[in-house]
DRENLONU-953071 format. One record per residue (C-alpha): residue in one letter; x, y, z. Coordinates in steps of 0.25 Angstrom, whole numbers, plus 5000, padded with zeros to 4 digits. Example, Ala and Ser with C-alpha at 12.3 -4.5 7.8 and 13.67 -1.06 7.14 Angstrom:
(site A,(5049,4982,5031)) (site S,(5055,4996,5029)) 
//
This chain:
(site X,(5397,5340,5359)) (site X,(5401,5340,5343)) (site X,(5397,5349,5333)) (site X,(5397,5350,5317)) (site X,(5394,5360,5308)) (site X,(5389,5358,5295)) (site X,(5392,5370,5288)) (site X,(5390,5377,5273)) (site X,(5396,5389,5272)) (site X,(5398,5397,5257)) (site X,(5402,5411,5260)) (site X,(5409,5408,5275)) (site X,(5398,5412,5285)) (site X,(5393,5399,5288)) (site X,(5405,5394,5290)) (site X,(5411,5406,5301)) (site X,(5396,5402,5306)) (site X,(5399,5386,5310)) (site X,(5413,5391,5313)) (site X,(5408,5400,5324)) (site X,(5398,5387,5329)) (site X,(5409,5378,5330)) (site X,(5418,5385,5338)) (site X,(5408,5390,5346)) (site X,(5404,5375,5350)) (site X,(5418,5371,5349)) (site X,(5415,5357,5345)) (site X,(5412,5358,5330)) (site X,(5416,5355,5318)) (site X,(5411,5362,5304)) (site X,(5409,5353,5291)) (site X,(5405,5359,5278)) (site X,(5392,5355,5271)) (site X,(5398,5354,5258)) (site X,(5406,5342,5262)) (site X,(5393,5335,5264)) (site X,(5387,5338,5250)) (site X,(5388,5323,5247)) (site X,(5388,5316,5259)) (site X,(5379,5314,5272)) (site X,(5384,5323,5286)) (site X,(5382,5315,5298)) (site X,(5388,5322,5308)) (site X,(5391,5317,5321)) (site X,(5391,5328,5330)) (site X,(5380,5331,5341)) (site X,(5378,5345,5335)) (site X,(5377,5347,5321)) (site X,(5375,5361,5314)) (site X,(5375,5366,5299)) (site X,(5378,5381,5296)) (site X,(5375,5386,5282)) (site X,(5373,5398,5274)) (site X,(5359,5401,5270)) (site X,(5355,5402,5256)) (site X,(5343,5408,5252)) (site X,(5335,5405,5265)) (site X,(5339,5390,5267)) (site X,(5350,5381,5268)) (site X,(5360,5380,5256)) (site X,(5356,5369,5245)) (site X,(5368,5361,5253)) (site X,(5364,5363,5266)) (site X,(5350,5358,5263)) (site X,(5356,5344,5255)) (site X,(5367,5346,5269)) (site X,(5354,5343,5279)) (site X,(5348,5332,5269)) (site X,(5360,5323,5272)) (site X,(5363,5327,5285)) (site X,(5366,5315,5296)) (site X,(5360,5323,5310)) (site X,(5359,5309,5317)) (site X,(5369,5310,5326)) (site X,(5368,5325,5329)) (site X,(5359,5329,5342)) (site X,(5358,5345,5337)) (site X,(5358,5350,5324)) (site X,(5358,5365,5322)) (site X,(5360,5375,5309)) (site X,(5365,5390,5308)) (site X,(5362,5397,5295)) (site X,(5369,5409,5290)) (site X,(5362,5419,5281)) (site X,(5362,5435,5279)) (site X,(5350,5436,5291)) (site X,(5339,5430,5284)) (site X,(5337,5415,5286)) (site X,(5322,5412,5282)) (site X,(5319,5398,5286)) (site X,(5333,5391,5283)) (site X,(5334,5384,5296)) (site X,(5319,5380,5294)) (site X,(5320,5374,5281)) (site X,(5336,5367,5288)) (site X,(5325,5362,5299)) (site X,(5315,5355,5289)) (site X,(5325,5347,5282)) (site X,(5331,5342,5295)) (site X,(5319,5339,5300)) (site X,(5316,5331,5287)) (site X,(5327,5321,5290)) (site X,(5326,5321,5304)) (site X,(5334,5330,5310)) (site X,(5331,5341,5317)) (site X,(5337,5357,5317)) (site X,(5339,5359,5330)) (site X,(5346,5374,5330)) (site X,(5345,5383,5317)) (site X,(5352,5397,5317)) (site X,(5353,5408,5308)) (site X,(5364,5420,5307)) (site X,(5367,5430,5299)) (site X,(5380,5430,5290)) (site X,(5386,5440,5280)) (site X,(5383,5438,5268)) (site X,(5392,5437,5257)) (site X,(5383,5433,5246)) (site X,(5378,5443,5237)) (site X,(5360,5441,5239)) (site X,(5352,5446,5230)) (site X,(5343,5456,5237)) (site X,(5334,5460,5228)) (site X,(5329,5448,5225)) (site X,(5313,5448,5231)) (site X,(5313,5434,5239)) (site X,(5326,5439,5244)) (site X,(5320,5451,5250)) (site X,(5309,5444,5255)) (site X,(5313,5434,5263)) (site X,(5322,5445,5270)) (site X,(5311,5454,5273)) (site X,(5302,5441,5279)) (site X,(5312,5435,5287)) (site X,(5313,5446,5299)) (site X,(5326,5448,5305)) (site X,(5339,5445,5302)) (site X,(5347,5434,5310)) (site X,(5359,5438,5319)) (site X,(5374,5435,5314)) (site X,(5381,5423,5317)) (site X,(5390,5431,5328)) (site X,(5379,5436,5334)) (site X,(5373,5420,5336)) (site X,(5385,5413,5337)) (site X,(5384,5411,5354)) (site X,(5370,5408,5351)) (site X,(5371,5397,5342)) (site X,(5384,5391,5348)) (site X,(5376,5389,5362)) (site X,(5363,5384,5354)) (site X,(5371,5373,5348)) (site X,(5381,5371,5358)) (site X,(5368,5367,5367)) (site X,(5359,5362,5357)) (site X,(5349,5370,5357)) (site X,(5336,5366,5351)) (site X,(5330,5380,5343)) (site X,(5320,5382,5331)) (site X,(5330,5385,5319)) (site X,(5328,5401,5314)) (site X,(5322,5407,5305)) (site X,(5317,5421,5299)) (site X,(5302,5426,5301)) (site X,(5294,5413,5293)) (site X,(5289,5423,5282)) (site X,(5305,5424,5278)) (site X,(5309,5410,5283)) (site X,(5297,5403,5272)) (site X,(5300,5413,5260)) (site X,(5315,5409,5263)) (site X,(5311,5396,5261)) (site X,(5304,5395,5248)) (site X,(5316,5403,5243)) (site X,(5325,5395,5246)) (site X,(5319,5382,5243)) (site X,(5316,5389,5227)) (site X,(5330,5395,5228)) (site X,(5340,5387,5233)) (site X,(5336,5375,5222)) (site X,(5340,5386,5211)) (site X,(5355,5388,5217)) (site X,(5360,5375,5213)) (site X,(5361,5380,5198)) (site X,(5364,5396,5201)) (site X,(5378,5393,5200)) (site X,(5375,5395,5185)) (site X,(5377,5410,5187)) (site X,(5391,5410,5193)) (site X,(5401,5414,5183)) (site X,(5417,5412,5185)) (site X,(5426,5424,5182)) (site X,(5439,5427,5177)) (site X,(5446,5428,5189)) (site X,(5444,5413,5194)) (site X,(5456,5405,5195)) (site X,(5453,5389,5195)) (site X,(5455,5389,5210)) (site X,(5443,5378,5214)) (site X,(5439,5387,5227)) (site X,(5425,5387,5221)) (site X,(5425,5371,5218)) (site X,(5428,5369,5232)) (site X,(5421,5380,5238)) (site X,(5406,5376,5233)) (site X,(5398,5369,5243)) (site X,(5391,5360,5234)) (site X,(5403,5357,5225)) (site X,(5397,5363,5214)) (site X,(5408,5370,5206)) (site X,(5421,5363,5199)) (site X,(5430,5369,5189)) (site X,(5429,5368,5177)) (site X,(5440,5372,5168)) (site X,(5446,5379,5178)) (site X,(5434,5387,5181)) (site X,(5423,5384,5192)) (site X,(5409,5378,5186)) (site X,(5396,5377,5194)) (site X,(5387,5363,5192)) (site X,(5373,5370,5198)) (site X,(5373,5364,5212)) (site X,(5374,5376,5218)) (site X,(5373,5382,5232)) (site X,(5374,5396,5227)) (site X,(5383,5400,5239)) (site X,(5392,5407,5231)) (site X,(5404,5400,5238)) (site X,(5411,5399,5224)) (site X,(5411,5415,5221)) (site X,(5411,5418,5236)) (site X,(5425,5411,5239)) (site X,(5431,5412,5226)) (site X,(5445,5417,5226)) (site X,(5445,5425,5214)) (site X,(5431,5430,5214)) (site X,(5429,5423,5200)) (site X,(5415,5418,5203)) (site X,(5403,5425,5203)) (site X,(5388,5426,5197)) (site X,(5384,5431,5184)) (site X,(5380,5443,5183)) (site X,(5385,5449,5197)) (site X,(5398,5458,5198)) (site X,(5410,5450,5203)) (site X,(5410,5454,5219)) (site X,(5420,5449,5229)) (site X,(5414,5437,5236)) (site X,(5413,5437,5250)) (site X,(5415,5427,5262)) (site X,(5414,5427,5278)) (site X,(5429,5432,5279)) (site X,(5431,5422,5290)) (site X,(5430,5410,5280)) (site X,(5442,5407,5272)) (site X,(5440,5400,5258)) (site X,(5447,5388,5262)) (site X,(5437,5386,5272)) (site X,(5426,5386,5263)) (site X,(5433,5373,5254)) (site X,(5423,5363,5255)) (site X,(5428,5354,5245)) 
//
């Protein structure tokens, strides 16, 4: 029985997440999402899964343009695991519509939580609220591994999860406002002194959206906002205007090189 495992990953969570799937079924294999940003996936496997990051209560921009031109013909059981801080409004809800759109179908949908090592902005009043409606948070991915392994290894067929519905529907009208916006907030990132030409952000970004440009890395406003350019830069020359330079942080399991998708 084969697996893949489509996987987007910015700050390494995701990643360590497919990684703990696959070698729990012992028969997959785990290709990136941003090899496929201008090209069709149509995998061949029996199962077929897609682990992500979730940013601001839905899929990331490339997820979502991902699912439009996935291939499932061939694959009998589709499933998704979505890593977040603990709040997951109705991500898997919203994965489930735009399969169902094409035909396909969302047969498993797991949440887990992930540390998070992107700075949020927790004052900010839709923030707060779609935390305080969405109930509980969900367990860590350690805790659901053996769960999910044996749900996928035997195909099981389950409702894909979600926070309390007051949580799960303001989550979704955020982030069908929000995530639009992101493509063009690259504007605010600013490159400092100590950046040295070395071309990690260029082949780091998910989305192809940086190049260097004099020697120094230049956003075109096709963004994610994952913050995979400051996250993983080596000499912490990238950060946001207005905000004091911090050291960027990453799952300590991934290595940069693993995050070269380019």
């Amino acid at each position: 029985m084969s697996t893949t495992i489509y996987c987007y990953s910015a700050t390494g969570n995701s990643l360590v997440v497919a990684r703990a799937i696959a070698e729990g079924l012992g028969d997959a294999q785990i290709i990136p999402i941003p090899r496929y940003r201008t090209k069709t996936a149509a995998p061949s496997a029996d199962r077929v899964g897609i682990v992500f990051p979730i940013h601001a209560w839905g899929p990331p921009r490339t997820v979502e343009q991902f699912l439009e031109n996935l291939d499932l013909k061939s694959a009998r059981y589709f499933f998704a695991v979505a890593s977040c801080g603990g709040t997951a409004a109705g991500t898997l809800l919203r994965m489930r519509k735009a399969l169902r759109k094409k035909g396909g179908e969302l047969h498993a949908g797991f949440v887990v939580r992930s540390q998070g090592y992107m700075a949020g902005n927790d004052r900010n009043p839709m923030i707060t609220a779609v935390r305080r409606l969405s109930g509980r948070l969900f367990p860590t991915a350690e805790q659901r591994m053996t769960e999910i392994v044996r749900h996928v290894k035997n195909e099981v067929r389950s409702k894909p999860e979600r926070n309390a519905l007051p949580g799960a529907i303001l989550g979704n009208f955020f982030h069908t406002k929000a995530v639009p916006q992101f493509a063009r907030l690259d504007s605010g990132y600013e490159v400092r002194a100590s950046c040295k030409s070395c071309g990690t952000c260029t082949k780091i970004c998910p989305r192809g959206n940086v190049t260097l440009v004099d020697g120094k890395p230049t956003w075109h406003h096709d963004c994610d906002f994952c913050g995979a350019c400051a996250t993983w830069c080596p000499n912490e020359a990238i950060g946001y205007k207005g905000m004091p330079p911090v050291p960027r942080r990453h799952n300590p399991r991934v290595t940069r090189e693993d995050m070269l998708w380019a």
